[in-house]
N, C-alpha and C positions, 0 to 999 in steps of 0.2 A: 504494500500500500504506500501510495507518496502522499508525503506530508510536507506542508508549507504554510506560511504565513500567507495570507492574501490582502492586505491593506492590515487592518488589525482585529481580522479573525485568523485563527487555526485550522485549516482544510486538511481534512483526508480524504485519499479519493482512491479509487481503483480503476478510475479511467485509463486511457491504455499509454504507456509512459509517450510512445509515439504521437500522438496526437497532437496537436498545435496548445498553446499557452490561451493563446485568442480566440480561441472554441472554445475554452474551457470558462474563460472569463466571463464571455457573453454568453451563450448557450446553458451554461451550465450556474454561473453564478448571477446570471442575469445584470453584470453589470457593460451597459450600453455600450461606456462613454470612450471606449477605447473602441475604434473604427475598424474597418474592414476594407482596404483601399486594393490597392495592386496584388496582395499575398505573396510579393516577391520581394519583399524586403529594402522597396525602393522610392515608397511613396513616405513613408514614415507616420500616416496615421494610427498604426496599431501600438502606440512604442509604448512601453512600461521602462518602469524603474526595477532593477531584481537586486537585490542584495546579501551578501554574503559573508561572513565572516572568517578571514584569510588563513585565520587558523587558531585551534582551540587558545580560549583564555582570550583571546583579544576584546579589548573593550570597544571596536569600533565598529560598526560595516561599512563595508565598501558597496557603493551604490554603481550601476552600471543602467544606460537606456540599451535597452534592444527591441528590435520590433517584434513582436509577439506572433506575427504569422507563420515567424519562421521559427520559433523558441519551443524547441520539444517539450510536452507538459510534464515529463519526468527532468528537464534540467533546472526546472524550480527547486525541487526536491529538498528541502532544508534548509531554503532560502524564505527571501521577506519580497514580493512581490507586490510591487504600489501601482495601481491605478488610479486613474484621475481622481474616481473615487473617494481616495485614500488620501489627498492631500490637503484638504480643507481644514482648519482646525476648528471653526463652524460654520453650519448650513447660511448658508446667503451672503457669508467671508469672502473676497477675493486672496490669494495671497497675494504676494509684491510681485511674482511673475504674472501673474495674472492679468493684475493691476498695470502693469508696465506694457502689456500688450493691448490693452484696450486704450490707454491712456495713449498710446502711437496710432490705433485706429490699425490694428494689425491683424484684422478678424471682419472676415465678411460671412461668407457664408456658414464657416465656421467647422469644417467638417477637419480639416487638416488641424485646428488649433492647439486639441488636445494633445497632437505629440507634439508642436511646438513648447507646451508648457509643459510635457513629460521631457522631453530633453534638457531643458532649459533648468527645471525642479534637480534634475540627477547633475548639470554642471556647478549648480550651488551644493550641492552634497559632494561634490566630490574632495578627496583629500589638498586638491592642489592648488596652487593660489590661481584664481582668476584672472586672466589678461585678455584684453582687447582682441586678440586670436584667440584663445581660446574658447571664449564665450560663443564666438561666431562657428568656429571648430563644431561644436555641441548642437548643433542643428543642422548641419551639412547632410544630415539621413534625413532632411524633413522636406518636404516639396509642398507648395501653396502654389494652386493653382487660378487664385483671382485676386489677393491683395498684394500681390509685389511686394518682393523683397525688402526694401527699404524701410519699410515702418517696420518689420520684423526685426532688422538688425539696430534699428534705433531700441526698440525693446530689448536688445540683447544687451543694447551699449548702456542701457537705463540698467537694468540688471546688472551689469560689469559694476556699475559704481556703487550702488548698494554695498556688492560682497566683498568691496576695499576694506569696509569695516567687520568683515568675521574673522575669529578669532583663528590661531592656529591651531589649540586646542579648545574642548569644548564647546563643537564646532554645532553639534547638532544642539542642543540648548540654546546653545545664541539663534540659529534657525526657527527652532520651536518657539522663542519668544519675538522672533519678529515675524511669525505666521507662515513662512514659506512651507513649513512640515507641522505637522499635530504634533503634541507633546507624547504619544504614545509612540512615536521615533526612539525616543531616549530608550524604552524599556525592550528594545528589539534586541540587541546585544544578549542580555539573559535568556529572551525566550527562543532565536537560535541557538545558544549553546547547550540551553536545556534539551532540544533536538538531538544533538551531535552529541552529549553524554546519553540520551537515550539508547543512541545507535549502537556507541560506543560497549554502554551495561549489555545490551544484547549481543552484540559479537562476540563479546567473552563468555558469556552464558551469566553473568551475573544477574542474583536475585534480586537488587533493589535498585532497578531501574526506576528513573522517575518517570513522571508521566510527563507527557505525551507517550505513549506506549512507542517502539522502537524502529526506527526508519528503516529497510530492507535494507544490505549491502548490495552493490552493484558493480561488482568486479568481472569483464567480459573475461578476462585470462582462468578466472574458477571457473567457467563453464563447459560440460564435457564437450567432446568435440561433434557427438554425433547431434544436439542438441543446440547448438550455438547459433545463438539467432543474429539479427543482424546489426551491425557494430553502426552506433549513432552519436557523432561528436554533437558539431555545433548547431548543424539541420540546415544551412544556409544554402545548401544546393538539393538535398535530398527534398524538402519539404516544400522548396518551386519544385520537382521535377513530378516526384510521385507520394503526395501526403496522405493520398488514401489507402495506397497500399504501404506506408509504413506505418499507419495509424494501425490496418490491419494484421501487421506483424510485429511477433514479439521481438523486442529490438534489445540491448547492449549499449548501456549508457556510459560512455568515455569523458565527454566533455569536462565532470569533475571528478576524474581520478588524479589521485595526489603522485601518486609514480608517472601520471605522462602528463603531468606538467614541471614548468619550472626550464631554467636557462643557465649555464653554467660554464664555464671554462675552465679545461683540466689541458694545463700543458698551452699546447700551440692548436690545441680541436676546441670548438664550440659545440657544445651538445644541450638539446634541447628535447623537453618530453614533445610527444607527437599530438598531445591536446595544447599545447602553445599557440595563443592565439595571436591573430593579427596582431592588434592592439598591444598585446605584452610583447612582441616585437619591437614594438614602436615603444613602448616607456622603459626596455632593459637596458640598464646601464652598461650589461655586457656586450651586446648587440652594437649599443652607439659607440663604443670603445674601437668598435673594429671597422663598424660603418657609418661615421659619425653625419651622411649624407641619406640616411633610411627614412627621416624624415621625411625629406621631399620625395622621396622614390614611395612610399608606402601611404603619401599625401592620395598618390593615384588611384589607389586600391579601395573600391566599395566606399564603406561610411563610417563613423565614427560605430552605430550600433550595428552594424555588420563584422567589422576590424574587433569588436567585441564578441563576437559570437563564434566568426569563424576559423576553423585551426589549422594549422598548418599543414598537419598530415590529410587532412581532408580533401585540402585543396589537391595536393598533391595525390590520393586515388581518384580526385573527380574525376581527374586524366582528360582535362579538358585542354585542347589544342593552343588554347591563350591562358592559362592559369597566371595571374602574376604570379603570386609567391612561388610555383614550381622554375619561372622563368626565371626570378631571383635566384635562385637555389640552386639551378641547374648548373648557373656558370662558378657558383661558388665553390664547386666541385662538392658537392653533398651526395652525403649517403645514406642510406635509411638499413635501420632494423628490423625486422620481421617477427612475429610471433605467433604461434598455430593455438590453439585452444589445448594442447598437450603441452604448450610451454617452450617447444622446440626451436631455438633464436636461429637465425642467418640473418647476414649483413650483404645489400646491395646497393652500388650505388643506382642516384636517382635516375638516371641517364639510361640503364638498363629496365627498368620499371615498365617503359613503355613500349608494346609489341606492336601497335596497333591503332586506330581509332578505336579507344576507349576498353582497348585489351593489355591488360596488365599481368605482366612475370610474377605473379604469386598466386597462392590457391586459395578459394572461396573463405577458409578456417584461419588464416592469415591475416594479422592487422600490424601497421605502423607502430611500434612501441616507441622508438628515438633517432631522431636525424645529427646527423652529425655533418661538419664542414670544417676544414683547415681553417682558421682564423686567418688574415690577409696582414702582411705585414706592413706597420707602417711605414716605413721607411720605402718599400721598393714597389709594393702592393698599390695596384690604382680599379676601381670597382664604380661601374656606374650602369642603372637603370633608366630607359626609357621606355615610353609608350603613348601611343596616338590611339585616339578613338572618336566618336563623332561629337562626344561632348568631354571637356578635361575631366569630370570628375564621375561617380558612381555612372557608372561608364563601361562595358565590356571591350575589353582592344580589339581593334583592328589589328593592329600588328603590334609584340612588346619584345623587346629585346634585353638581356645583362650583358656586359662584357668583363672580364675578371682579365689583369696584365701585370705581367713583372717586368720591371725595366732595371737596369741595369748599364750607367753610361749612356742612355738615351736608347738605345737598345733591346727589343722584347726577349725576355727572355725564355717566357712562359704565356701560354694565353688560353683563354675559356671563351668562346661565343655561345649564348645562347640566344633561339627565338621562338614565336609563339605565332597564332594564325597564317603560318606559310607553311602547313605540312598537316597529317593528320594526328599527329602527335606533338607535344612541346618537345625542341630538340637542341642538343647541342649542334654546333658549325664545326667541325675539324677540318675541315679544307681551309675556310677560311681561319680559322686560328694560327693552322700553320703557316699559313700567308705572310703573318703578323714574325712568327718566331725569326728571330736571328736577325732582324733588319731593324733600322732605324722607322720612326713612325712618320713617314714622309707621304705629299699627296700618291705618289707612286705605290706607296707601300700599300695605302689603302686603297689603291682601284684596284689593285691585284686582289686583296681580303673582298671585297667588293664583286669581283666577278666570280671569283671560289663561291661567296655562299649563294650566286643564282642560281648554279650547276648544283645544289645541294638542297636546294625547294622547290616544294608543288604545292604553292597557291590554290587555291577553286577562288570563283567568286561566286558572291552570297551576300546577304543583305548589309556586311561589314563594308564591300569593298568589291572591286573588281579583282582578278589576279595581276592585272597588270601594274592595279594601285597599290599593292601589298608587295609586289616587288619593288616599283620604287620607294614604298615606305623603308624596307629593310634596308635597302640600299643608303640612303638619308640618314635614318639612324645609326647606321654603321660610323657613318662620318661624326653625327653626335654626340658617338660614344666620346669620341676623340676629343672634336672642341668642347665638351664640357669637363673634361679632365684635361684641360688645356697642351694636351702632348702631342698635337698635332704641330708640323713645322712646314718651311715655306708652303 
């Protein structure tokens, strides 16, 4: 049975963990106010707050917006889940987002508003200090389709100045007393933990579990193999693609296992659990240490509660022909882990993974456990991400490409191309890589790398693109790569 907090009641449910968040909200708990827009995770009216507590004993949660149509009903699971519902501290109250949005005249018809002010409510909870991007950050999953932007992001900038004055601690009390949250915010810390000591007294077989009676464990690697249903991280591709048949199947809940997350550097490897999500990509210290430019590369990628929700290894079996993160990854010379329901590990790099359109080198009972990639040096090491598509931002590519280079005296010593919608697989370039090795980075150098990787694509065209446009795409950003690591010469 999954248990969770839903605004400030206690739910147990035996819905089926597959199932959508936003079915369960509306349909089931009859609360309205959270929308039903695109179910692709791109219009941003479904968005909730979910909240979680990082690890036992902490006095704080971490609040996070995601959109709900894509939020498996079992990744709630021992979380604090707020709907609009949920933030009023009284009926006919605006809070200060609220308030900030009507006050800019930021609301017409009104059907998008609600994840306006569910995003907006989660970037004032969040740990970090508010700035002028970031505020604006915090809505970039949200689309309004008749008041224009501009009074939204005046509300955003009214809101930024607000949260100049919250505290660094004691953050959710100073919120509770200026309305933005109810004061039953504060008391959510105990009654998730009360949860997670529930879980806790039952896994061990302990007799004095408290109540809430005890959360299921949800470990896909204890499950036998002939039995083993099907593996469900973030849900951001499975739940566009087919929500009715994984509502109908018993699924393997990954997304919060504490073995496949987390990000770490041992030695000269970066190793990363395979429920690592976008997002924590983008805030690890270890990550920006090696790619201190992932910011702007992973600006590209989906949305703030998308980068929230979706993980790395997922993207990486979607096996979709444009994956960024896989694109990333690929040139970074990464390798992935393997694991069968018996427990049985082998290591492959990502590069082999891919047999096919959408046929992947491992077998059905087989899941990503940890990817791993050579750390990039600073000193010789040059790494950079492009991508074009018909709008900059939540956006599928047309064409994305990495390139990873060692130089050495002005000289390649070493080199990775990767690209994405020019094949039916995301692939590495080794013609053109080795184009690059042993030469200086000269216009020469690059028309050579340049005509390697034409002779190593097949394009189609389709509603991204012509093939001929996707050629000259890859072509362009090959040079890209270049003048934005400024190592291109005459």
């Amino acid at each position: 049975m999954l248990q969770f907090y839903l605004n400030d009641q206690l739910i147990r449910t035996d819905q089926p963990a597959g199932s959508t968040l936003l079915d369960f909200v509306r349909y089931h708990q009859h609360l309205k106010g959270t929308k039903i827009g695109c179910r692709e995770g791109d219009c941003g009216a479904c968005t909730v707050l979910v909240g979680e507590l990082p690890a036992a004993g902490d006095a704080v949660v971490q609040y996070q917006s995601m959109t709900s149509c894509l939020t498996p009903l079992g990744n709630a699971h021992g979380k604090h889940v707020v709907t609009v519902e949920g933030i009023n501290a009284a009926r006919g109250t605006l809070t200060p987002v609220q308030q900030a949005i009507v006050q800019e005249n930021g609301s017409q018809c009104g059907f998008c508003t609600v994840g306006f002010v569910m995003s907006l409510t989660g970037h004032a909870l969040s740990a970090r200090p508010s700035t002028p991007d970031s505020v604006r950050a915090s809505i970039d999953g949200n689309i309004c389709r008749c008041t224009g932007y501009k009074s939204l992001e005046r509300a955003a900038a009214h809101l930024h100045g607000q949260l100049s004055a919250r505290p660094a601690t004691e953050a959710v009390r100073w919120l509770a007393d200026q309305q933005f949250v109810p004061a039953y915010f504060a008391a959510m810390p105990a009654r998730l933990q009360a949860l997670r000591d529930a879980a806790a007294a039952a896994a061990t077989g302990g007799s004095e579990a408290p109540t809430p009676p005890a959360m299921p464990a949800l470990n896909p690697l204890d499950a036998p193999a002939a039995a083993r249903a099907r593996i469900l991280g973030g849900g951001t591709d499975l739940l566009v693609q087919q929500p009715e048949r994984v509502r109908a199947t018993p699924v393997e809940l990954v997304f919060d296992q504490t073995h496949l997350r987390g990000i770490r550097r041992e030695g000269d490897v970066i190793r990363l659990g395979a429920a690592t999500t976008a997002q924590q990509l983008l805030e690890s210290d270890v990550m920006l240490a090696v790619l201190p430019a992932l910011p702007r590369f992973l600006k590209l990628v989906s949305s703030t509660p998308i980068r929230q929700m979706g993980t790395v290894a997922g993207n990486f079996i979607n096996a979709s022909p444009i994956g960024d993160l896989t694109i990333l990854f690929l040139a970074l010379g990464a390798e992935i882990e393997l694991a069968d329901a018996a427990g049985q590990r082998r290591t492959l790099p990502l590069a082999d993974l891919y047999l096919g359109y959408k046929q992947l080198a491992k077998t059905a009972d087989e899941q990503v456990t940890e990817i791993r990639f050579p750390a990039p040096a600073a000193d010789s090491d040059y790494f950079n991400f492009e991508k074009v598509s018909k709008r900059t931002h939540l956006d599928i590519a047309s064409v994305n490409t990495a390139a990873w280079l060692r130089l050495e005296d002005g000289v390649v010593q070493a080199a990775r191309l990767s690209a994405g919608g020019v094949g039916p697989v995301p692939m590495l370039l080794p013609k053109a890589a080795a184009a690059l090795v042993g030469q200086p980075l000269t216009q020469q150098t690059l028309r050579r790398a340049q005509e390697a990787a034409q002779q190593e694509i097949s394009p189609i065209s389709d509603v991204r693109g012509t093939a001929q446009y996707k050629r000259l795409l890859l072509r362009q950003l090959l040079e890209a790569h270049l003048l934005e690591l400024r190592l291109l010469t005459d």
